[in-house]
TIDRENMI-862130 format. One record per atom (N, C-alpha, C, O): residue in one letter; chain; x, y, z; residue number from 0; atom name. Coordinates in nm, 2 decimals, always signed. Layout:
BEGIN
- aa|ch|u|v|w|i|at
- A|A|X|Y|Z|NUM|CA
...
END
This chain:
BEGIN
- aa|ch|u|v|w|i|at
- X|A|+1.88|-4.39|-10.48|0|N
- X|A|+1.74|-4.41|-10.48|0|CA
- X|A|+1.68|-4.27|-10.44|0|C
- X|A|+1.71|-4.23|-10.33|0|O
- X|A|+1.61|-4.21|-10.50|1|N
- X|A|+1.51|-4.06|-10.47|1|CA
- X|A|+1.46|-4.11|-10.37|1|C
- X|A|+1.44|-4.23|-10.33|1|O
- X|A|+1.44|-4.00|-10.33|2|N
- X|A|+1.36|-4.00|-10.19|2|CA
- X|A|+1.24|-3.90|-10.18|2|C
- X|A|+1.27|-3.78|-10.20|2|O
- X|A|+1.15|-3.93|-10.15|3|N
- X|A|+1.00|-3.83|-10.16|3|CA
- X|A|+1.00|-3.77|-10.01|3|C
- X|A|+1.03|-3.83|-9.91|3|O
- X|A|+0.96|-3.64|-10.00|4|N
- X|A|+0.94|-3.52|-9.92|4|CA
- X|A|+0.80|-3.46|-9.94|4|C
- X|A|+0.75|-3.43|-10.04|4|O
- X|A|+0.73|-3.45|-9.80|5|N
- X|A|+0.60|-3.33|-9.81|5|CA
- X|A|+0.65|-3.20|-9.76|5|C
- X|A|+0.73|-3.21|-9.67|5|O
- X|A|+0.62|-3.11|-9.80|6|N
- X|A|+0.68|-2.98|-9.75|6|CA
- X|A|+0.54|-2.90|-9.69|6|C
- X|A|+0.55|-2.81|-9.61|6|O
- X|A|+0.42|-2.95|-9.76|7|N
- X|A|+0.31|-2.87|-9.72|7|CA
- X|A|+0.21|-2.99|-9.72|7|C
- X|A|+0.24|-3.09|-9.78|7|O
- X|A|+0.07|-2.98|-9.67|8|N
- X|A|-0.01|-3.05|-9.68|8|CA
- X|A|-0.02|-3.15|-9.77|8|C
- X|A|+0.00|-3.26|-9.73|8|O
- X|A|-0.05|-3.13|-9.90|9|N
- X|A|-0.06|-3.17|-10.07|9|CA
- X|A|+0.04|-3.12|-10.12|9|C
- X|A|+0.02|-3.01|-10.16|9|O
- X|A|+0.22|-3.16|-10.13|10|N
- X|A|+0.30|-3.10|-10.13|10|CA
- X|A|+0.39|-3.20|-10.14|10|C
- X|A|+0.48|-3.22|-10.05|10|O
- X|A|+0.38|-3.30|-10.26|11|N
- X|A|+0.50|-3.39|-10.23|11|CA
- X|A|+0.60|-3.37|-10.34|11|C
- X|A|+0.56|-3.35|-10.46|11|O
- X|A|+0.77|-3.39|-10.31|12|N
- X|A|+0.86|-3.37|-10.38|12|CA
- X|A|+0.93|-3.47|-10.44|12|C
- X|A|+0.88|-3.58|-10.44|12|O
- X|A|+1.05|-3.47|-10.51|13|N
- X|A|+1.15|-3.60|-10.47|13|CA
- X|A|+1.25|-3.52|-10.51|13|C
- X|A|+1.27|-3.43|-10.59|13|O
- X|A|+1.35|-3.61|-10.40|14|N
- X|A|+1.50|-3.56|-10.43|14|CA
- X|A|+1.55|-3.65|-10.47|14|C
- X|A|+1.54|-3.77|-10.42|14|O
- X|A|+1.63|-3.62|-10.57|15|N
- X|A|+1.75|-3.71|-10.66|15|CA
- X|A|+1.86|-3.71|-10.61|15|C
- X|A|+1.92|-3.61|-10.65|15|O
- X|A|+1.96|-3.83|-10.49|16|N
- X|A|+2.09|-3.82|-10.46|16|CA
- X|A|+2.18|-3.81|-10.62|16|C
- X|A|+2.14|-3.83|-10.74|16|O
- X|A|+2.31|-3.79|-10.56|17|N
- X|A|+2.39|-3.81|-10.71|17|CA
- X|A|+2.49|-3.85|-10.62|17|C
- X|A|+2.47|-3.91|-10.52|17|O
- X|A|+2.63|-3.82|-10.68|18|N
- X|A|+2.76|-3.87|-10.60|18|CA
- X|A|+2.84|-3.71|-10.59|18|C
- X|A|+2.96|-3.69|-10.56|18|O
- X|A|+2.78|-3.64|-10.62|19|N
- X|A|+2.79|-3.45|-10.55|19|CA
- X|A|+2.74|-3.47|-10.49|19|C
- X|A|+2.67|-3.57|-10.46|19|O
- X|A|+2.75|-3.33|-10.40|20|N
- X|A|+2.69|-3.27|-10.28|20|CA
- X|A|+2.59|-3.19|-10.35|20|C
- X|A|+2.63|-3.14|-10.46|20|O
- X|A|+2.43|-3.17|-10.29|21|N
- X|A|+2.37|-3.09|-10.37|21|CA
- X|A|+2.29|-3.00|-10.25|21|C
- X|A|+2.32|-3.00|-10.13|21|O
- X|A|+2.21|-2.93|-10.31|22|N
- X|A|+2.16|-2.83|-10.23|22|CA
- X|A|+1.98|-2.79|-10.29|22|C
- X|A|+1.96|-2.79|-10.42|22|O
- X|A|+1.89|-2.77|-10.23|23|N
- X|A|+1.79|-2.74|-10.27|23|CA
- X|A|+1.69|-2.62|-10.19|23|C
- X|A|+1.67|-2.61|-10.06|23|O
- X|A|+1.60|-2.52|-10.30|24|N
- X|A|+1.55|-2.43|-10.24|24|CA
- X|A|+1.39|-2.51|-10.17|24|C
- X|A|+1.33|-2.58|-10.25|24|O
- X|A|+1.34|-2.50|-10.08|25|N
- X|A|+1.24|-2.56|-10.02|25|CA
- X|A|+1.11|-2.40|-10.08|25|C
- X|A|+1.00|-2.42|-10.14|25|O
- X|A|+1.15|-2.30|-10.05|26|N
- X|A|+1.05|-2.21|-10.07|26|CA
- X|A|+0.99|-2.22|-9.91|26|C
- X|A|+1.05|-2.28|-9.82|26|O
- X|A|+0.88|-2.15|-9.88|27|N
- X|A|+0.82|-2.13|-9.80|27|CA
- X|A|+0.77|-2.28|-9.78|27|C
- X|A|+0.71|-2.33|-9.87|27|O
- X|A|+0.79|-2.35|-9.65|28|N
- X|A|+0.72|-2.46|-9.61|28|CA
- X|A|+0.69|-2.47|-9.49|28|C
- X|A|+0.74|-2.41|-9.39|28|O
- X|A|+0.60|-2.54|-9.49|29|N
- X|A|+0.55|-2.58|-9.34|29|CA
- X|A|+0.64|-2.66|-9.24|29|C
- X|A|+0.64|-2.78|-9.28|29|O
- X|A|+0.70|-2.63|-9.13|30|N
- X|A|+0.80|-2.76|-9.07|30|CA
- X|A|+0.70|-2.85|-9.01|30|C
- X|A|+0.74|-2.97|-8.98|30|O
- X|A|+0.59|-2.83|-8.98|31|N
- X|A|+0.56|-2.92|-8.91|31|CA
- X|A|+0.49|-3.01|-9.00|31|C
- X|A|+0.52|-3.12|-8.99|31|O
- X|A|+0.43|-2.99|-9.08|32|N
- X|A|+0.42|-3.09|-9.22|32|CA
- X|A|+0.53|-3.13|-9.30|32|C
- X|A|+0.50|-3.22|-9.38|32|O
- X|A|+0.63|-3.10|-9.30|33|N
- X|A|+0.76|-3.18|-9.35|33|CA
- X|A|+0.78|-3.29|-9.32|33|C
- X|A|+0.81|-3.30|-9.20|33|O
- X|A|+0.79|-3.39|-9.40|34|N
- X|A|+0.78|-3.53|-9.33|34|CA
- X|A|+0.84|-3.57|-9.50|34|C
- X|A|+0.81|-3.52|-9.61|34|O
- X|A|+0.93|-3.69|-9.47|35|N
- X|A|+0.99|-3.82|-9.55|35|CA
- X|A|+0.88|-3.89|-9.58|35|C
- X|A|+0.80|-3.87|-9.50|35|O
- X|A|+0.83|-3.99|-9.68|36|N
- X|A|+0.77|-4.06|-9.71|36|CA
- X|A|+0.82|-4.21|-9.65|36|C
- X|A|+0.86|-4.30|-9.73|36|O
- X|A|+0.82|-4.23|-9.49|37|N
- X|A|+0.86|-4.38|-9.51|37|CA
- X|A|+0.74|-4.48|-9.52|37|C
- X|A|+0.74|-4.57|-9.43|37|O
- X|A|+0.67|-4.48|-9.58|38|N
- X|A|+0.52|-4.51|-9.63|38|CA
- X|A|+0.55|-4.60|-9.73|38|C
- X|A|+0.51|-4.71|-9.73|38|O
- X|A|+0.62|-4.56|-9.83|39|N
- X|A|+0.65|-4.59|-9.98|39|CA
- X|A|+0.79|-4.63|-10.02|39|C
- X|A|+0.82|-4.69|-10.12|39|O
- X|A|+0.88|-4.56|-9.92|40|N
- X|A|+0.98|-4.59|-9.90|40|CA
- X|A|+1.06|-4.66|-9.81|40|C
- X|A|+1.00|-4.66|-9.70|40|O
- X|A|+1.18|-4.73|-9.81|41|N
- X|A|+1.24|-4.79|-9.71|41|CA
- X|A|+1.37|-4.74|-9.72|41|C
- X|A|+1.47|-4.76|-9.79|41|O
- X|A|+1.32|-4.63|-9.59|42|N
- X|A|+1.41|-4.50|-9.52|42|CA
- X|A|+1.40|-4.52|-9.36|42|C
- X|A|+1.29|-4.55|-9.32|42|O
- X|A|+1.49|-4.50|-9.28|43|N
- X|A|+1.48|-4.47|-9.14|43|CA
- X|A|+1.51|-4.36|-9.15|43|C
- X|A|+1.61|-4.33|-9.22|43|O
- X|A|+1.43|-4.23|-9.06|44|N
- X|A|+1.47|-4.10|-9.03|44|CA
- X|A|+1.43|-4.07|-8.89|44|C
- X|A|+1.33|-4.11|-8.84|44|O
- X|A|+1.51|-4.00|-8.81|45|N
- X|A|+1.57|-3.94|-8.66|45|CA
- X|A|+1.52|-3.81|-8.68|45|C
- X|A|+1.53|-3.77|-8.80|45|O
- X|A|+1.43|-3.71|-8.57|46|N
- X|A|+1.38|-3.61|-8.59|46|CA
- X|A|+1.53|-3.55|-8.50|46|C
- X|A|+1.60|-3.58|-8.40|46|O
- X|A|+1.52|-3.42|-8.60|47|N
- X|A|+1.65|-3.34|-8.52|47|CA
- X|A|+1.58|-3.19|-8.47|47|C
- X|A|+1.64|-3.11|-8.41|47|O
END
């Protein structure tokens, strides 16, 4: 199931799992606006 990401204000993503390991460039983002979508999604996330 993708999973949606804000990286910046107005900044939403989605990531595609697969059954590899994958890796992605973020670019310049905000951490403190980085946030999971569990809004739309049914995700539990732990801040690290």
């Amino acid at each position: 199931m993708p999973v949606r990401i804000r990286t910046a204000e107005n900044d939403w993503q989605w990531l595609q799992p697969t059954s590899e390991w994958q890796s992605t460039t973020l670019g310049e983002y905000d951490k403190d606006a980085f946030q999971v979508d569990t809004t739309h999604m049914y995700i539990a996330t732990d801040e690290m």
